[in-house]
Backbone as a chain_set.jsonl record, in Angstrom:
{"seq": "XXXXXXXXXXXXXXXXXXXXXXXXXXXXXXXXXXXXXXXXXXXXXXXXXXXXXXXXXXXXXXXXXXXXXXXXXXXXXXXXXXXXXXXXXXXXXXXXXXXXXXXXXXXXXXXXXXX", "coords": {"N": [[-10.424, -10.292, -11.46], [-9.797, -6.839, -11.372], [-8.729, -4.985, -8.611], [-9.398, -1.925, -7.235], [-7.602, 0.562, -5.185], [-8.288, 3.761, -3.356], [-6.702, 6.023, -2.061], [-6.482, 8.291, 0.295], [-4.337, 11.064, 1.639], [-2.804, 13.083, 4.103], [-0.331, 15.179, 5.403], [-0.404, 15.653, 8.196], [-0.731, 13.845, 9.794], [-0.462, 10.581, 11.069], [-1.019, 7.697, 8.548], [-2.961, 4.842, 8.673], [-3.972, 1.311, 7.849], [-6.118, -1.279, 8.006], [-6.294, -4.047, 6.583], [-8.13, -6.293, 4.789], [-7.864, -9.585, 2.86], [-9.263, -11.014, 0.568], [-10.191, -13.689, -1.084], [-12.725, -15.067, -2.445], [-16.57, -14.882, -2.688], [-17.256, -15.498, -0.471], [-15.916, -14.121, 1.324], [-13.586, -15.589, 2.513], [-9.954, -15.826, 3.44], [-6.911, -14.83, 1.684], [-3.875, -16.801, 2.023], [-1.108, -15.769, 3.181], [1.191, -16.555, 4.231], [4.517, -16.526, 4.68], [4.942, -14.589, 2.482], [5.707, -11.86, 1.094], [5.096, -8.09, 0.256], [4.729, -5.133, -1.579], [4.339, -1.788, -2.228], [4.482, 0.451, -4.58], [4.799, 4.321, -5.33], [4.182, 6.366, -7.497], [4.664, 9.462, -9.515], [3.356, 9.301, -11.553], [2.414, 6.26, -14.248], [4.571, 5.866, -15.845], [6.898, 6.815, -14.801], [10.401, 6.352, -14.154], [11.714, 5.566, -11.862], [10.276, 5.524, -8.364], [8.341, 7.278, -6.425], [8.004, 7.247, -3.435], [8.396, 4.061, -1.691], [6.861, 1.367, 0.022], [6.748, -1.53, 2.166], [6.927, -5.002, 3.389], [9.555, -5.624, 4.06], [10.664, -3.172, 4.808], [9.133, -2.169, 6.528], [6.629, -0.387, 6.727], [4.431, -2.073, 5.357], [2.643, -4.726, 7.225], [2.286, -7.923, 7.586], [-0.344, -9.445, 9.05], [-2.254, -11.915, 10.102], [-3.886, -14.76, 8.099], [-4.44, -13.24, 5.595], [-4.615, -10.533, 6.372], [-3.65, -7.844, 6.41], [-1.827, -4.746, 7.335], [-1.079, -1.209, 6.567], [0.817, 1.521, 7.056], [2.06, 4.66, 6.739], [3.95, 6.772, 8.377], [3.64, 10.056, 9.908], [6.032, 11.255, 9.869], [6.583, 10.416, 7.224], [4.982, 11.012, 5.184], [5.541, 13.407, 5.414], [7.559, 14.264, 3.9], [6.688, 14.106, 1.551], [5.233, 15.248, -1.591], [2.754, 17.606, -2.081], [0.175, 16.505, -3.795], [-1.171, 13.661, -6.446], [-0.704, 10.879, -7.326], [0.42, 7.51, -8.388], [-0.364, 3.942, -7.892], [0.259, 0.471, -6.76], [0.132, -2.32, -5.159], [2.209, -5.137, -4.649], [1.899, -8.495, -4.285], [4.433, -10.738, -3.079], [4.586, -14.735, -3.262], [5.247, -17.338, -1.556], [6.332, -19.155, -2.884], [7.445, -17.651, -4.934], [5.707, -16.27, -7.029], [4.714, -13.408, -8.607], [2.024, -11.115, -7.509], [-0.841, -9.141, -8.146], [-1.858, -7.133, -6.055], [-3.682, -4.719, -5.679], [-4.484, -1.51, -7.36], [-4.37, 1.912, -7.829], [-4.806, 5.164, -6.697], [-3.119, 7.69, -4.894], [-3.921, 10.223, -3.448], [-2.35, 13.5, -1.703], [-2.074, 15.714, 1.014], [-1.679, 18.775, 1.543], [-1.888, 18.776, 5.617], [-3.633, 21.032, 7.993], [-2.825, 21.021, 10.33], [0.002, 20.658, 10.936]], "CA": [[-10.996, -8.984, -11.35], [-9.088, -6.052, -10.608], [-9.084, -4.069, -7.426], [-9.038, -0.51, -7.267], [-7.776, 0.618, -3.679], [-7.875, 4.479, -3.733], [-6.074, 6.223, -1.109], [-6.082, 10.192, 0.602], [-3.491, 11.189, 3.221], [-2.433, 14.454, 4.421], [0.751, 15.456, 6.051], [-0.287, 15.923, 10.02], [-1.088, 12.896, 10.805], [-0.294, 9.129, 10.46], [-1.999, 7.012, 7.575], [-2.296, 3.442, 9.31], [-5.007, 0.853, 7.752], [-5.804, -2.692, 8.369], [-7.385, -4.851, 5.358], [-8.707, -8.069, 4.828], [-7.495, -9.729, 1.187], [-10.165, -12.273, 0.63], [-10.595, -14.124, -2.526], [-14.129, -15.56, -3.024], [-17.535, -13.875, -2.28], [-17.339, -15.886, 0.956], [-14.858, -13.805, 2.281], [-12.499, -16.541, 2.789], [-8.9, -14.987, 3.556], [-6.292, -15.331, 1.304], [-3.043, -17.314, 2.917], [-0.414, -14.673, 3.416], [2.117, -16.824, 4.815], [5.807, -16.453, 3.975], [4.398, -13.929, 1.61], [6.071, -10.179, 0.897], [4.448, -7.109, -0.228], [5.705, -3.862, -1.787], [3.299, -0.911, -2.774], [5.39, 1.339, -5.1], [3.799, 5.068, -5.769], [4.818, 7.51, -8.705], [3.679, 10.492, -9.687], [2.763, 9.049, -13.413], [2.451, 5.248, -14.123], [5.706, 5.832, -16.769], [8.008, 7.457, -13.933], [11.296, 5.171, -14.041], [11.644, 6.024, -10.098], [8.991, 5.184, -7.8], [8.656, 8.281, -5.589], [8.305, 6.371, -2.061], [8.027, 2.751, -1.2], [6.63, 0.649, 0.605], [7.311, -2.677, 1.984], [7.154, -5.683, 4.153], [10.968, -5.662, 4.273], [11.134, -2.05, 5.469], [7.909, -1.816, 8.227], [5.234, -0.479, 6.347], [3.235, -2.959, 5.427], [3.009, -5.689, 7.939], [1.264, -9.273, 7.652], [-0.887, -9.561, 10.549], [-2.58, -12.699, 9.925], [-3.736, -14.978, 7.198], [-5.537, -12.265, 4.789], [-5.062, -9.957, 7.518], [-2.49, -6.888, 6.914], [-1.744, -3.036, 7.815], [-0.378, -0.86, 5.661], [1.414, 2.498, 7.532], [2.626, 5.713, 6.281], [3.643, 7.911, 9.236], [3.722, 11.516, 9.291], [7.381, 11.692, 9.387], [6.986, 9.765, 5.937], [4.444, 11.76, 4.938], [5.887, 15.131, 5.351], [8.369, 14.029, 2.562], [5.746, 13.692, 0.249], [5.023, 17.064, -2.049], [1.299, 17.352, -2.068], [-0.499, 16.153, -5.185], [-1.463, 12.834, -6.598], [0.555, 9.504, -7.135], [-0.248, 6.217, -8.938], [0.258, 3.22, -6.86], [-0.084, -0.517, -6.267], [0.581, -3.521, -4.1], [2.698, -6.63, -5.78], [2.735, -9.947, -3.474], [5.016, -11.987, -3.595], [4.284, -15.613, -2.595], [6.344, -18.261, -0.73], [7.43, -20.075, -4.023], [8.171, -16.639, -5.683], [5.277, -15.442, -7.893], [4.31, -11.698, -7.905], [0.75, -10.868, -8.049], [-1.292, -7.568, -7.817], [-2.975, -7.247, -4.797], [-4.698, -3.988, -6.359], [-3.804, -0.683, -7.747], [-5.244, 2.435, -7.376], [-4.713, 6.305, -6.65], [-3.094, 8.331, -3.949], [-4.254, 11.649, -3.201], [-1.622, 13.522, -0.765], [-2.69, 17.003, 0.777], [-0.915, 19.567, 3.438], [-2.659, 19.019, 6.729], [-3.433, 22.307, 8.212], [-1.888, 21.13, 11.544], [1.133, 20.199, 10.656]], "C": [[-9.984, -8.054, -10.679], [-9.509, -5.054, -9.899], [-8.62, -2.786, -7.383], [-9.151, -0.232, -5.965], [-7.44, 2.498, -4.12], [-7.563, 5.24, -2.355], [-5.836, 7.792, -1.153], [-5.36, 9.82, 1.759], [-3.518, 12.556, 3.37], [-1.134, 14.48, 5.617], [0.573, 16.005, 7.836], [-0.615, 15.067, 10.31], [-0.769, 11.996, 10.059], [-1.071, 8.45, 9.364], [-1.745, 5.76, 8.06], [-4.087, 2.979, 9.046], [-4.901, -0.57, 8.133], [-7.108, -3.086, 7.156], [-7.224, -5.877, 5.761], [-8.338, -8.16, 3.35], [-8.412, -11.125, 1.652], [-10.362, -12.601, -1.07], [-11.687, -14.931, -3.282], [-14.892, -14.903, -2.174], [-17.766, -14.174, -0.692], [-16.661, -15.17, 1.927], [-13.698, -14.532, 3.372], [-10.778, -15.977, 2.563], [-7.954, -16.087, 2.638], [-4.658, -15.855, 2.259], [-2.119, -15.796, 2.683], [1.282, -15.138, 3.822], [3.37, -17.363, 4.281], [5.025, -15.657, 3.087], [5.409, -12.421, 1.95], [5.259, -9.176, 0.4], [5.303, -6.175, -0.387], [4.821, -3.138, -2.447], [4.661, 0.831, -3.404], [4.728, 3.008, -5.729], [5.07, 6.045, -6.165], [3.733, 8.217, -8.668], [2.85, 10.855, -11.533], [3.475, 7.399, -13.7], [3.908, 4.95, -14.425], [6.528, 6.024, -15.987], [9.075, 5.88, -13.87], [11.575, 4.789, -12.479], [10.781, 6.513, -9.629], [9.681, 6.832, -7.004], [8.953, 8.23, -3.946], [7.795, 5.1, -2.746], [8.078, 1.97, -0.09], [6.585, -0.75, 0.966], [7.38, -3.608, 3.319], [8.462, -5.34, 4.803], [11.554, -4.293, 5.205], [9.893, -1.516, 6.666], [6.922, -1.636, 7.755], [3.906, -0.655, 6.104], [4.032, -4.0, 6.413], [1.802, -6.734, 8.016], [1.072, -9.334, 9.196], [-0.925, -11.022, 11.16], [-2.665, -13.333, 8.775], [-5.046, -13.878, 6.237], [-5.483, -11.309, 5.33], [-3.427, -9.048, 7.686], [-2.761, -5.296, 7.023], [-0.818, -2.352, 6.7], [0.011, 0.934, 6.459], [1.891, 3.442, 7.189], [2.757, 6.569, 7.415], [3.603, 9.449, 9.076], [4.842, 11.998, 9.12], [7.676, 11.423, 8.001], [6.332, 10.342, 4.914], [4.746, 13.346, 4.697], [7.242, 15.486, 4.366], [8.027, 14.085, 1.362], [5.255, 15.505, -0.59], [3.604, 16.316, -2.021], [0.896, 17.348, -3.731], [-1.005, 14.285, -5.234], [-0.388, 12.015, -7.128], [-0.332, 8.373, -7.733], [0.06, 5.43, -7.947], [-0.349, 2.052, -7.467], [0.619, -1.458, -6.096], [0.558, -4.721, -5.269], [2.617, -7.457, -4.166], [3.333, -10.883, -3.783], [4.993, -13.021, -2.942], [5.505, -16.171, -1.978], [6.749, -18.548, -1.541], [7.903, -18.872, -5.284], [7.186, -15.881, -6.661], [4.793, -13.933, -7.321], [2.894, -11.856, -9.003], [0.118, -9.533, -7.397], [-2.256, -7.883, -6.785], [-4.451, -6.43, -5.571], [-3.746, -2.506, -6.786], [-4.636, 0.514, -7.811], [-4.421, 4.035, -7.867], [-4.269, 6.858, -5.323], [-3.012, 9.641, -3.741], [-3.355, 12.603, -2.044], [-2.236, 14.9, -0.582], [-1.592, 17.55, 1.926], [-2.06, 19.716, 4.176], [-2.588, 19.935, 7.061], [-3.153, 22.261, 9.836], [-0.563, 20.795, 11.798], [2.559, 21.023, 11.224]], "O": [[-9.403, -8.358, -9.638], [-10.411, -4.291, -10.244], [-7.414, -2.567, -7.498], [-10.182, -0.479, -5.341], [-6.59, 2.745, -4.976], [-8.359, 4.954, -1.461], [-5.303, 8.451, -2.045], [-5.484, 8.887, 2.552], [-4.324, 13.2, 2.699], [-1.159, 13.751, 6.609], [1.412, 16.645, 8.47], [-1.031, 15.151, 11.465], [-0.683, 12.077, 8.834], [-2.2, 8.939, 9.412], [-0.588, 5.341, 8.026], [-5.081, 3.552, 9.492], [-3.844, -1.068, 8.52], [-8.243, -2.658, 6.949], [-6.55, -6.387, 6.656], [-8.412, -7.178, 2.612], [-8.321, -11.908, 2.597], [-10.62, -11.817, -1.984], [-11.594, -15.356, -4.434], [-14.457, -14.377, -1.15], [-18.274, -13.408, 0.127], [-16.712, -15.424, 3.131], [-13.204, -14.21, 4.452], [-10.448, -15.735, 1.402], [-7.968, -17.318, 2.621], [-4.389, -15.134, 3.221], [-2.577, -14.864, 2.022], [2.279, -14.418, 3.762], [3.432, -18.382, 3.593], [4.033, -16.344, 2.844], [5.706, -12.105, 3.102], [4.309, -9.786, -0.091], [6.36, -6.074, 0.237], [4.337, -3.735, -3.409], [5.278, 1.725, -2.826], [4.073, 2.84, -6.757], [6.154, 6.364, -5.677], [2.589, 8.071, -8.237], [2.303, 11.729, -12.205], [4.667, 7.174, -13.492], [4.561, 4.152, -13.752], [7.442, 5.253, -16.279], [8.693, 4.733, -13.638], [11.609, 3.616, -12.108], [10.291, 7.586, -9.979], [10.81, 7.32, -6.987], [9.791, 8.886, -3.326], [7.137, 4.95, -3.776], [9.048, 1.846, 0.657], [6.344, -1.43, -0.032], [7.85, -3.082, 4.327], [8.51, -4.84, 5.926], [12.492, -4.288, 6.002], [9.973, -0.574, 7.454], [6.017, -2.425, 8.03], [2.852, -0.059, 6.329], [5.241, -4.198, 6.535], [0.658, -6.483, 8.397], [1.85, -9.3, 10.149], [-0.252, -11.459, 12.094], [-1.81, -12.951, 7.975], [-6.272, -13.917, 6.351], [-6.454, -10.64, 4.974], [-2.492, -9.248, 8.462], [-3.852, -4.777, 6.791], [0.049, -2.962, 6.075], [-0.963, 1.646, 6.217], [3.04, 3.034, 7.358], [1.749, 7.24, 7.64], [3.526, 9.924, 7.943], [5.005, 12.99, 8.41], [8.664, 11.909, 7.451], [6.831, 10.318, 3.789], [4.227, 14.171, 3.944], [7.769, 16.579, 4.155], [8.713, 14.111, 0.34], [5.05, 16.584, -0.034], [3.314, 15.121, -1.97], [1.312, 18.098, -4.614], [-1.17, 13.683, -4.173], [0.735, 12.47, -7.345], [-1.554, 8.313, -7.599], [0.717, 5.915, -7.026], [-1.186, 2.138, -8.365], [1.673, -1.617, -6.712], [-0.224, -5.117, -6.133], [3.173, -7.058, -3.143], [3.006, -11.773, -4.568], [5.339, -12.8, -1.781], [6.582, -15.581, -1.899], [7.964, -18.367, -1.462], [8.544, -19.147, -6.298], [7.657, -14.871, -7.182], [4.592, -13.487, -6.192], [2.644, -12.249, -10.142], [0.51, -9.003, -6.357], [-3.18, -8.695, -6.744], [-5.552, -6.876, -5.895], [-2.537, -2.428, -6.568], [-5.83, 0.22, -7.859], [-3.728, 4.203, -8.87], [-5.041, 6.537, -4.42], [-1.92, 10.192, -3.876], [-3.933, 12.304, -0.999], [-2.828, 15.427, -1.523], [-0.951, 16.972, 2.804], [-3.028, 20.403, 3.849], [-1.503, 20.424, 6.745], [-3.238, 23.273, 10.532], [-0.124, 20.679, 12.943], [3.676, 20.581, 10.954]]}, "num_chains": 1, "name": "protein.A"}
């Protein structure tokens, strides 16, 4: 089943979440460990160049626990961003190398009016 994560920010302030990735109705966490992530967002699915990214490797996202990560956009990273909408979604990649979709979604960007 695929997950639709849909996502608003705005340019005055931080965007900082914390999910749970669970994979049966039990809410049993998926493992995470040795695992990567990278959430790539365009401004049209086709775009050859992502517009930002995101990424274990670069701070972003960060594995907390098992099932159990944050995903960060600050406002310095944010205030890079032109305001409009963006496609997006999160690949993991496991310990033995496969890439799988976390989920994929929509990001809505706006100018904060304190900015």
């Amino acid at each position: 089943m695929a997950i639709i994560c849909n996502i608003t920010t705005a340019n005055d302030h931080d965007y900082y979440r914390l999910f749970l990735y669970t994979g049966s109705p039990s809410g049993n966490p998926i493992s995470l460990v040795g695992n990567s992530m990278v959430m790539k967002l365009r401004h049209h699915a086709s775009d050859i160049e992502a517009a930002k990214i995101l990424s274990t490797d670069t701070g972003e996202i960060f594995i907390v626990e098992d099932g159990a990560f944050t995903v960060r956009m600050s406002q310095a990273f944010l205030l890079t961003m032109a305001p409009g909408e963006y496609v997006h979604s999160l690949i993991r990649t496991t310990a033995d190398g496969q890439q799988l979709e976390v989920w994929s979604g929509t990001l809505t960007h706006a100018m904060g009016p304190s900015r």
